[in-house]
Residue, then its C-alpha position, 0 to 999 in steps of 0.5 A: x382878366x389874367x392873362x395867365x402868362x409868367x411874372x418873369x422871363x421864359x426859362x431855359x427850357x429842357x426835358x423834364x422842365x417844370x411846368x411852369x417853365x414851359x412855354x405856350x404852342x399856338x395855332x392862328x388858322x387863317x384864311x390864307x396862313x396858318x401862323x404856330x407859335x411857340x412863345x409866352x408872349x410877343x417879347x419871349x418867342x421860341x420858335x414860330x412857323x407858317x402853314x399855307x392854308x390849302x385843305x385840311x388834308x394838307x394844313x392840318x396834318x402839317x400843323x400836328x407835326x409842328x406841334x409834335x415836335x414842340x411837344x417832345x421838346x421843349x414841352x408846351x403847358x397849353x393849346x391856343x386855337x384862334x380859328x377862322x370863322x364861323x366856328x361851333x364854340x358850344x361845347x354842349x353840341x356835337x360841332x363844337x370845335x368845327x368849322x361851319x359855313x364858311x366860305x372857304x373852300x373844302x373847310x365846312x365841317x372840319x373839326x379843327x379843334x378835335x383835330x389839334x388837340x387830341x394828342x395833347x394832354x394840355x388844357x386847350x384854348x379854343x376862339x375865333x382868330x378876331x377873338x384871339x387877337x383881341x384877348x393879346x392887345x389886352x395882355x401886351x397891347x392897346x386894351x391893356x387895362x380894359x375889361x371892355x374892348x373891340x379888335x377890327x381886321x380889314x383884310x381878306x374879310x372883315x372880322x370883329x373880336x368883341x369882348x365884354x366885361x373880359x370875355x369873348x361875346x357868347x350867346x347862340x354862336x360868336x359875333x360876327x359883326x363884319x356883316x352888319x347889313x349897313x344903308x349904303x352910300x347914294x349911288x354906290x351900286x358895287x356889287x357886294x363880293x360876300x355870298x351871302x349878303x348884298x349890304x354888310x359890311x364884308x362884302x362892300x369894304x373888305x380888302x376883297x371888295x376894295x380889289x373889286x372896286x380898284x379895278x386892278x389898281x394895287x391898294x398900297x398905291x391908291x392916294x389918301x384922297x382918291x373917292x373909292x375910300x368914301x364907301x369904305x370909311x362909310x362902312x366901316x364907320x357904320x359898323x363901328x357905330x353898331x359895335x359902340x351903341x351895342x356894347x360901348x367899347x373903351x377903344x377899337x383897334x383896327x388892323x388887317x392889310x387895308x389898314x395897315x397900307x392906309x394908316x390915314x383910314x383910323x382917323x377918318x374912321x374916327x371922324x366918321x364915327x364920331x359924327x354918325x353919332x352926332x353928340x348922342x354919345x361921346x367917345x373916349x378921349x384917350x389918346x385916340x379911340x380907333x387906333x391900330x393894333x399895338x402888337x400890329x401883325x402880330x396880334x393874331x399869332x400872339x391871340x393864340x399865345x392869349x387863349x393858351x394862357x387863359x385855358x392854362x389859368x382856368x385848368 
């Protein structure tokens, strides 16, 4: 897949600079922040600003200002949109580029991409922030070379970026791979924190429900070998098996907070997984098949950068 990004550095950029000079503008719409990014990869930032995520009255109109001021200078070539989930990705349907049943708060129906992009005359890139964040660990990070590969977050939920053959997946709408209903764990009777099932994979091992199950407790201070990780490596595990029997990955990467204050989850993810498939299908030995995100907390800004630069390619 190109990437669609310069051979050389970002040029000084001005007033009636050429267009092939101008940077990309960014927008990461998270559940709890907003990251706009003015860039033309992870090595070559311009600017780069955090809109708290409260309603779209309030985070939007604020997100349009940013991009204002980037438009009348330097200028920007592109529009990335990594938007949370679920969204409309249809451009065939009167709701596409909205916001569909999520559960945050105000945001159902929010026509985030008509939104942004009206004002700008720039090809626009529109995905899901998962989505996103795995078209940037292609370009700048570990899926370099891949065309198959799978982006995990176990944060605030549990969001799954697959892509197949160098695209996103598509059918009737995105994957939404955090809730696979998975078997649970004998004598695991936590209630599920994801409205809308009682067995996937969000609602039993997300950050949200890992806060449920630690009772209080901070999880950067919980001990690798402390038992509430069973469940949680179990589930995601389960899912991981899921994603490898259904589309077979070159690799996943995971990120998100849990991971990331809890490196000695991937390996025994791996573990997990490798042993739920049990010798039926053999995992690629290359340095490590579930590995954290190379671009680390960046990964979700700079997928915005990456659908920026896809939609700057295809125009």
């Amino acid at each position: 897949m190109s990437n669609g990004l310069p051979s050389s550095g970002l040029a000084d950029a001005s007033d009636g600079a050429p267009a092939e000079d101008l940077p990309f503008a960014g927008v990461e719409l998270g559940g709890t922040k907003c990251v706009c990014t003015l860039a033309s990869g992870p090595g070559r930032i311009l600017d780069q600003q955090i809109v708290p995520t409260t309603s779209p009255d309030e985070t939007l109109p604020t997100i349009l200002e940013i991009l204002h001021d980037w438009n009348r200078h330097p200028g920007f070539r592109a529009l990335g949109i990594a938007s949370f989930g679920p969204i409309e990705l249809d451009a065939r349907l009167p709701a596409h580029g909205h916001i569909l049943a999520t559960t945050k708060a105000g945001w159902a129906g929010t026509d985030v991409l008509g939104t942004l992009s009206a004002p700008f005359a720039v090809p626009v890139g529109f995905d899901t922030d998962v989505n996103g964040a795995a078209l940037a660990e292609i370009a700048w990070g570990c899926g370099q070379g891949m065309d198959d590969f799978a982006y995990v977050t176990v944060g605030t939920g549990v969001g799954v970026g697959l892509v197949v053959h160098g695209r996103p997946t598509r059918g009737f709408a995105h994957s939404e791979l955090g809730h696979v209903r998975v078997p649970r764990l004998a004598g695991d009777m936590h209630p599920s924190v994801c409205a809308f099932h009682e067995d996937c994979v969000e609602g039993l091992a997300s950050g949200s429900a890992l806060v449920s199950r630690l009772d209080g407790r901070r999880v950067r201070d919980v001990a690798a070998d402390d038992p509430v990780w069973e469940p949680v490596i179990a589930y995601i595990a389960a899912m991981a098996h899921a994603i490898v029997c259904g589309s077979a990955p070159q690799r996943i990467a995971i990120g998100g907070g849990v991971v990331t204050a809890q490196p000695h989850l991937l390996a025994r993810i791996e573990a997990a997984l490798s042993k739920s498939l049990n010798g039926y299908m053999q995992l690629p030995r290359i340095g490590g098949y579930v590995t954290p995100p190379a671009l680390g907390d960046m990964a979700g800004p700079m997928g915005s950068i990456a659908l920026a630069a896809a939609a700057c390619a295809a125009a």
